[in-house]
VOGULUM-502759 format. One line per field, with one value per residue (C-alpha): residue number from 1; residue in three letters; x, y, z. Coordinates in steps of 0.25 Angstrom, whole numbers. Each point is the difference from the previous one (the first is absolute). Last residue first. Layout:
// residues N
nr = (NUM:...)
rest = (ALA:...)
px = (X:...)
py = (Y:...)
pz = (Z:...)
This chain:
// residues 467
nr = (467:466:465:464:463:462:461:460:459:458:457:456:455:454:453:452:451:450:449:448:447:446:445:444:443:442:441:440:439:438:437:436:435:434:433:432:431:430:429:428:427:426:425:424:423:422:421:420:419:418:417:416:415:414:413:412:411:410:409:408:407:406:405:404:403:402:401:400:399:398:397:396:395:394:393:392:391:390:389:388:387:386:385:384:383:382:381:380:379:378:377:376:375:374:373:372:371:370:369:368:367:366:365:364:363:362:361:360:359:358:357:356:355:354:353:352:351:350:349:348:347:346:345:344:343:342:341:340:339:338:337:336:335:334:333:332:331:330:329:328:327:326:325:324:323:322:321:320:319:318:317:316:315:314:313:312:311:310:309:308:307:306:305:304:303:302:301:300:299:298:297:296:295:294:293:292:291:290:289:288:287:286:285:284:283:282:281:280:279:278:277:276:275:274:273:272:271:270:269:268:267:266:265:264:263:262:261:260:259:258:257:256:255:254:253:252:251:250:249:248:247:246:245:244:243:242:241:240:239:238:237:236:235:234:233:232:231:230:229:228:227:226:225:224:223:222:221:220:219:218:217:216:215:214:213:212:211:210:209:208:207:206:205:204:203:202:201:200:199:198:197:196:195:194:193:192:191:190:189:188:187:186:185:184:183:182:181:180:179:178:177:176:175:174:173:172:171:170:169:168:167:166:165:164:163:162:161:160:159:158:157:156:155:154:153:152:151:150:149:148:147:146:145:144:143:142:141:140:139:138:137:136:135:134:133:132:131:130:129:128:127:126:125:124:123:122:121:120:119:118:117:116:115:114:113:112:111:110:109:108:107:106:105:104:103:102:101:100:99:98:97:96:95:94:93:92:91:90:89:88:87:86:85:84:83:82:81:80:79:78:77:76:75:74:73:72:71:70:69:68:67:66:65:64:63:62:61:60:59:58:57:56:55:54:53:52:51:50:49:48:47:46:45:44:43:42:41:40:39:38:37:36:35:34:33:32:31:30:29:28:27:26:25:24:23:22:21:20:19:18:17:16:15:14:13:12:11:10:9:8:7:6:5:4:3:2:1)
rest = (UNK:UNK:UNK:UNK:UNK:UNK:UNK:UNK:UNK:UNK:UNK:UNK:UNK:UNK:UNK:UNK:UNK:UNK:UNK:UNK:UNK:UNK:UNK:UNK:UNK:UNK:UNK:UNK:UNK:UNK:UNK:UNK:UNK:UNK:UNK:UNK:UNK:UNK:UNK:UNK:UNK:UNK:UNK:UNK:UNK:UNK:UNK:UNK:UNK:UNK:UNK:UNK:UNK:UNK:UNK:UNK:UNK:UNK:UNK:UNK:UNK:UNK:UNK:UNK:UNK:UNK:UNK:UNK:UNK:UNK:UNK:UNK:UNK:UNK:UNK:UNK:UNK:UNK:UNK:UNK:UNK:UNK:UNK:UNK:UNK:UNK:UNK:UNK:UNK:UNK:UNK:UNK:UNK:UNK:UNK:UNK:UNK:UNK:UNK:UNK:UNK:UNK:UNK:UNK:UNK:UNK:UNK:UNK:UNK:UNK:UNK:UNK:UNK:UNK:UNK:UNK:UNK:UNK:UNK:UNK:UNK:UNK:UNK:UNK:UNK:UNK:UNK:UNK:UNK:UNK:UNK:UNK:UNK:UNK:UNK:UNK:UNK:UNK:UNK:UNK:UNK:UNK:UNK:UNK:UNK:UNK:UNK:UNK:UNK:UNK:UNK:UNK:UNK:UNK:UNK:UNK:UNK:UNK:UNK:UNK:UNK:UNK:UNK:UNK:UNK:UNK:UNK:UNK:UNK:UNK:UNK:UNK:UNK:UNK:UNK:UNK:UNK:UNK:UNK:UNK:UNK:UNK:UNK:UNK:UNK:UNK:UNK:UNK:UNK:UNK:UNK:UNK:UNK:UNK:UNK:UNK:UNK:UNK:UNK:UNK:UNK:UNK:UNK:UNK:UNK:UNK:UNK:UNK:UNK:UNK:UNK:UNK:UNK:UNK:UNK:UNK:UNK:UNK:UNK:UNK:UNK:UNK:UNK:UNK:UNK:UNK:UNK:UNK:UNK:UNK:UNK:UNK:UNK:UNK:UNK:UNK:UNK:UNK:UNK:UNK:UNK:UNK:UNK:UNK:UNK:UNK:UNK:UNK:UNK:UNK:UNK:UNK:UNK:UNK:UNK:UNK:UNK:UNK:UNK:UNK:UNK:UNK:UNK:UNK:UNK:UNK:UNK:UNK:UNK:UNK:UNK:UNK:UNK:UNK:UNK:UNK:UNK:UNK:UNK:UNK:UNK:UNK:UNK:UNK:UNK:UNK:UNK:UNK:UNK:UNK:UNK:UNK:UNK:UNK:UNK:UNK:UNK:UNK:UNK:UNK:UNK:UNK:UNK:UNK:UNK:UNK:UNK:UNK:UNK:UNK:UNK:UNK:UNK:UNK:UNK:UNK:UNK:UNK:UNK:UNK:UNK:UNK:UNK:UNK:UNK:UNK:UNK:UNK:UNK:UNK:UNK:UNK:UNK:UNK:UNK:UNK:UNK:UNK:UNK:UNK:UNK:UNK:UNK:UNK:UNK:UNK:UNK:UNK:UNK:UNK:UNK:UNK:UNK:UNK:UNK:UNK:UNK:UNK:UNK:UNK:UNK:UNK:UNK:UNK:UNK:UNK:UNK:UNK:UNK:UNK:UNK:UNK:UNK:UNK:UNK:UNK:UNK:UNK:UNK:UNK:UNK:UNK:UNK:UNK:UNK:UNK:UNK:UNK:UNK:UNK:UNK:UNK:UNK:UNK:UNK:UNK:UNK:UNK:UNK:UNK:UNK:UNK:UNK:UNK:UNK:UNK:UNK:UNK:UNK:UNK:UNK:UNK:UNK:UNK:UNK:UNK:UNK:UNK:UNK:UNK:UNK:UNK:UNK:UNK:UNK:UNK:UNK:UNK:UNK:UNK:UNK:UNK:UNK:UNK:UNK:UNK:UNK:UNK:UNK:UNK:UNK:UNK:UNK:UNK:UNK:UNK:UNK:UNK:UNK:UNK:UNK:UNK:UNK:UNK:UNK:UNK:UNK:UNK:UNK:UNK:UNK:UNK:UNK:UNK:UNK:UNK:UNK)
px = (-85:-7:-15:-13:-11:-13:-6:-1:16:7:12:14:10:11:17:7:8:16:7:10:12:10:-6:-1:-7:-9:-13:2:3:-16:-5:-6:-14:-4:-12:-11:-6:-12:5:0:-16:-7:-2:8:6:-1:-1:8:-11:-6:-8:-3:-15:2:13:4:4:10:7:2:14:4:10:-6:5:-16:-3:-9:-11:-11:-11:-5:-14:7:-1:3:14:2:1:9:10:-2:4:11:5:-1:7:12:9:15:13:7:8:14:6:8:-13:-7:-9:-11:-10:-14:-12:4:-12:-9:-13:6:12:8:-12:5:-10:9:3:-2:-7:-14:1:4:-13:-9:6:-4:-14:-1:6:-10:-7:-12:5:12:-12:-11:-12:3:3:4:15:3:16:12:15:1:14:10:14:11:9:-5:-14:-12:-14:-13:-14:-12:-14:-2:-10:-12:-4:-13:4:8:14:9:11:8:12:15:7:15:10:1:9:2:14:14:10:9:9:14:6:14:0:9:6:5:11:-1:13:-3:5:-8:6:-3:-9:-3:-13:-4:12:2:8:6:12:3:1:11:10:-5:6:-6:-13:-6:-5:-11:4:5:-13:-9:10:-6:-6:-7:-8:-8:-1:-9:7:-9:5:-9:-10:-9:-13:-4:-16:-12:-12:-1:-3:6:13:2:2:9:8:1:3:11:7:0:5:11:6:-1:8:9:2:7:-6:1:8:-3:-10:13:-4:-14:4:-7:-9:3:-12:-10:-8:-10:-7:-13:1:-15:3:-11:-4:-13:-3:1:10:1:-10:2:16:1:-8:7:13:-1:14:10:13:13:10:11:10:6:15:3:19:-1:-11:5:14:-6:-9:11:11:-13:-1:14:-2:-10:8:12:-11:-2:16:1:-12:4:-5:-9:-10:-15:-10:-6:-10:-9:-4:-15:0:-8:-1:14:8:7:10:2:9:-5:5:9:6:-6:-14:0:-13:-12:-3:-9:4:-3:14:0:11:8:12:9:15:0:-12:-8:-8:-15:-7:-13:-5:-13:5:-8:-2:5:10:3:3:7:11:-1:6:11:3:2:9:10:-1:7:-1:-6:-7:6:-11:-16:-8:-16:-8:-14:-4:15:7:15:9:13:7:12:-3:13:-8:-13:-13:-12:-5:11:-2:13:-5:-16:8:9:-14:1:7:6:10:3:8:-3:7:0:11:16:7:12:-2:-8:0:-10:-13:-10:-9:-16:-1:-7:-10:-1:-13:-12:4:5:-1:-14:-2:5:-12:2:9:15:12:13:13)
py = (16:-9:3:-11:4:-2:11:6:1:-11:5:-9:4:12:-3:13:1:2:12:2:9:-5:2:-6:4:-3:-1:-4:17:0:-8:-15:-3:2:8:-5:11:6:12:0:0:-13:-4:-13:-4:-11:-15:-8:-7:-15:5:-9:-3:-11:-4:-15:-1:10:-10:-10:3:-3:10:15:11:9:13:10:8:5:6:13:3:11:-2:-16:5:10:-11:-7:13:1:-16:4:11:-7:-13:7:-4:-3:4:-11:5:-6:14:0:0:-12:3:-6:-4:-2:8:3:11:-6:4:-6:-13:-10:-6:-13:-13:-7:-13:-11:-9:0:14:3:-7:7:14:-1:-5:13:8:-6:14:-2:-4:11:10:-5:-7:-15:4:-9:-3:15:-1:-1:4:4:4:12:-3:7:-13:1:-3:11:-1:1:-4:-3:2:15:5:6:-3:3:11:-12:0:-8:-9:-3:-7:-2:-15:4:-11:-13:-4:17:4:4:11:3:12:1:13:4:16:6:12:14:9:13:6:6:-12:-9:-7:-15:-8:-16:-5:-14:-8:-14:0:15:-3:-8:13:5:-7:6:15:11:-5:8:-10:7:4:14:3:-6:7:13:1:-8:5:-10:-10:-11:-13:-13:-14:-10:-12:-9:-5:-7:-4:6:-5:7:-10:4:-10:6:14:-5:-8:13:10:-10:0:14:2:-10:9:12:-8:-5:15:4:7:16:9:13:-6:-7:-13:-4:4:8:-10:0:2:-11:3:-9:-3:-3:1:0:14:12:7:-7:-10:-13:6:-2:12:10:0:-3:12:9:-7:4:-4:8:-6:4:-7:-11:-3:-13:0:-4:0:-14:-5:9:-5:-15:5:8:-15:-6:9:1:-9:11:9:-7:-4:16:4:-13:6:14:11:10:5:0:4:-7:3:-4:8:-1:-14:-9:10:1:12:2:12:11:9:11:11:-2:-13:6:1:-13:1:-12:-11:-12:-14:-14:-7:-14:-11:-9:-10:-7:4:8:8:7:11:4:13:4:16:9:14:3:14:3:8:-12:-9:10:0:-13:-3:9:-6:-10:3:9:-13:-8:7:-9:-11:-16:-3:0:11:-1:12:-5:8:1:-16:0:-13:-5:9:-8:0:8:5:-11:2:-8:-12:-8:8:6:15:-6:-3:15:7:15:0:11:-1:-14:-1:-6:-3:3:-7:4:-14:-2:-16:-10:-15:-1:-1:-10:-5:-4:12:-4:9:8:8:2:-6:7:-3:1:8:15:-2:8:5:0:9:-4:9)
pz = (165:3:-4:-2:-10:8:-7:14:-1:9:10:1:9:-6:1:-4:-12:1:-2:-12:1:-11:-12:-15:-11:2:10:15:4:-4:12:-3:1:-15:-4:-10:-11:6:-3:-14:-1:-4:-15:2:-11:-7:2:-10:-8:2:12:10:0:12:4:1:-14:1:12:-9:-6:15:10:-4:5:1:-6:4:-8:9:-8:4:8:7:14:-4:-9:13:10:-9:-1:17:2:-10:9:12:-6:-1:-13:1:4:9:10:2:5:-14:-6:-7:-14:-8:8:-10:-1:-15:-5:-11:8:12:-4:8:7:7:4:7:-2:8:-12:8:3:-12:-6:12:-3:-17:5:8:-11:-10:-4:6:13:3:-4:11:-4:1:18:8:-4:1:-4:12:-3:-16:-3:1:-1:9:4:13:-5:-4:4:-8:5:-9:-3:-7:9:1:-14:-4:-11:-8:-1:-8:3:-12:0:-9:2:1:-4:2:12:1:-5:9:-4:13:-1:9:4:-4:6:-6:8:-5:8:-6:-4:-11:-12:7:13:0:10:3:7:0:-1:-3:-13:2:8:-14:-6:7:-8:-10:5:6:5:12:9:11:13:-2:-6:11:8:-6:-13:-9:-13:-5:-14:-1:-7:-1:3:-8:5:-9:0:12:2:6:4:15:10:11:-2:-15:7:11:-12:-8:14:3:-15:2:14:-4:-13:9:9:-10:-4:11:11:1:7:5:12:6:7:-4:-14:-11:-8:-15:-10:-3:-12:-4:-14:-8:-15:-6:-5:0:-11:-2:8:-9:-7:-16:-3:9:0:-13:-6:10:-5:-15:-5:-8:-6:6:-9:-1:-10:0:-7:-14:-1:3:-9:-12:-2:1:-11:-11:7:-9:-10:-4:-12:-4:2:-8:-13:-2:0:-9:-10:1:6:-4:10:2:12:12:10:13:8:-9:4:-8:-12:1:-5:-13:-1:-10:-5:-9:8:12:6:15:-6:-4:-9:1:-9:8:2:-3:1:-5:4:-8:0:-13:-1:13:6:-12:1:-5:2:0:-2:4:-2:-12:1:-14:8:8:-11:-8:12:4:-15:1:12:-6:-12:11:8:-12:-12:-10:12:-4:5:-2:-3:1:-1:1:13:5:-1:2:0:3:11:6:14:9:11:2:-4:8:-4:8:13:5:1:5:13:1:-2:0:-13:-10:-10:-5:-14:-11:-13:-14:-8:-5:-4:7:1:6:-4:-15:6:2:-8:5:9:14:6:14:6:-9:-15:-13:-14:-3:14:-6:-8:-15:-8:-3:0:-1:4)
């Protein structure tokens, strides 16, 4: 064993060095070597200037303890060493090994006990990566040179046997959801849902799914031919679950083999028997997702204690969306003028389009289901005329939402707000109401009524109703 004094950098460099001689070819020599213990990295494992199972243990620096190989006693002599070191509290050690005849690498690490090897055993963890540990063995000199010949088919070993791991990491989605959205807590992903007409023929069948695909596409086009800026997304299948019986049951495809999966390519409706006997229908309805031209274009009508009334009409197409019929072109003091809707109308008018609000108060005003029967489900124009009426009773702001078809449209409304609009402060019972009846809601039934045909009244706002 030799000792020596001083800087543990006077003779060695960070990383890997190069020995000037080279050794005599490998023999049975007894030396100190490493082995690897613990790691949580497998890529910082097979980094160069990190210590490898089966380096030859050149030099140890504590404080200014230096011993260089060969080590009296082997590991025994070692960990002899560690075991004054730590006692004297001076756990702070670096280590230097050798690769081959003439390659180096530094190891700065700290001393701390191997509980599992007993009393005074020790082991040397990372400073980098405190996972990360390796302790002293004796070998000798060929058995050392073998591993680290075996590195290679070691990492190769490694690479295959290393899999992925994946976690559940928290994520703060109230904050998310306010801030990122520009209405908070609401989506900007607009869709349809067309569920399987029953058939003309035989009321407990249903039509294929190529008409429901059809219906679909012809409620787009029909929307985009009014006026409403909208544009194709994407189209899916969606499976809703029922309980069937009767000769709708008996009717159905019941699949008891994969051959009888390709009777299922085309078909709207197929049921199965649970394990009690119930007959249970999947119902294969199609969704539509579809995306304003440019996006949705937020507006303030505010309300003054002189207004009389708020300066424009609202209707609703075929399709189900509610849009801006008719504004108060006589009149620069009303609500709909001051705040750039009436300009906004003209522009659309110009363009064809029509001007479509899909947002009250943050609330969705948009179609978003079709029934069995073929009714749309959709927003009532009397209950939104009633929410409006009560904004300009009130003295509230009106926050509505426009689908917008040119990136200029926001810079023809005056004082828009910048921010999402929030809340309205008015009771919950003003809320909107739909037109449908409640058996056309999900899940999915099999008794729905269609909706009454209603003519056209005006409010004495001036606000135009079709229901």
């Amino acid at each position: 064993m030799h000792r020596a004094s001083g800087s543990f950098s006077s003779f060695s460099s960070a990383g890997s060095s190069r020995r000037s001689t080279p050794l005599n070819s490998p023999n049975n020599t007894p030396l100190v070597s490493i082995q690897c213990f613990k790691t949580n990295s497998k890529s910082e494992e097979w980094a160069a200037d990190t210590l490898q199972t089966g380096d030859i243990a050149d030099i140890i620096a504590v404080g200014n303890l230096t011993v260089r190989a060969p080590f009296k006693n082997g590991k025994t002599g070692v960990q002899k060493i560690l075991h004054e070191c730590y006692k004297s509290k001076d756990t702070s050690i670096r280590v230097r090994v050798r690769r081959g005849s003439d390659e180096f690498a530094e190891f700065v690490a700290c001393i701390v006990p191997n509980e599992s090897a007993g009393r005074k055993q020790y082991l040397l963890r990372s400073m980098r990566d405190p996972n990360y540990a390796v302790g002293f063995v004796d070998r000798t000199e060929a058995e050392c040179l073998n591993l680290q010949a075996s590195r290679n088919s070691r990492m190769v070993d490694a690479l295959a046997k290393t899999p992925l791991q994946d976690g559940n990491v928290a994520y703060p989605w109230e904050k998310k959801m306010q801030e990122q959205l520009s209405v908070p807590d609401s989506s900007f992903f607009l869709s349809m849902l067309f569920l399987p007409r029953t058939s003309d023929r035989n009321p407990s069948r249903y039509n294929d799914l190529e008409d429901t695909l059809a219906r679909s596409n012809a409620w787009l086009t029909s929307s985009q031919a009014s006026g409403v800026p909208i544009v194709f997304m994407n189209i899916q299948t969606e499976s809703l679950l029922t309980k069937i019986s009767g000769e709708t049951a008996s009717s159905t495809v019941n699949t008891g083999s994969l051959s009888d999966l390709a009777n299922l390519a085309n078909t709207s409706l197929y049921g199965f028997e649970d394990y009690h006997g119930v007959d249970i229908g999947v119902v294969r309805a199609v969704r539509l997702w579809y995306s304003p031209l440019e996006g949705e274009v937020p507006i303030e009508i505010k309300i003054k204690e002189s207004d009389t009334k708020l300066g424009f009409a609202i209707s609703r197409t075929e399709e189900g969306f509610i849009y801006i019929s008719s504004v108060a072109e006589d009149d620069d003091n009303a609500p709909s003028t001051r705040s750039g809707l009436c300009s906004l109308y003209k522009e659309a008018s110009r363009s064809g389009k029509l001007l479509v609000v899909s947002r009250v108060s943050n609330q969705k005003v948009l179609p978003w289901i079709v029934s069995q029967t073929g009714a749309i489900r959709c927003y009532d124009t009397v209950s939104l005329s009633q929410k409006l009426s009560l904004h300009r009773h009130a003295r509230a702001s009106i926050h509505i939402h426009i689908l917008s078809w040119d990136r200029g449209v926001a810079s023809l409304i005056k004082g828009i707000s910048m921010m999402p609009p929030t809340s309205s402060s008015l009771p919950p019972e003003t809320l909107l109401a739909d037109v449908a009846d409640d058996d056309q809601v999900l899940p999915f039934r099999f008794n729905d009524s269609n909706e009454s045909s209603q003519s056209s009244i005006r409010s004495k706002d001036g606000t135009e109703l079709r229901p």
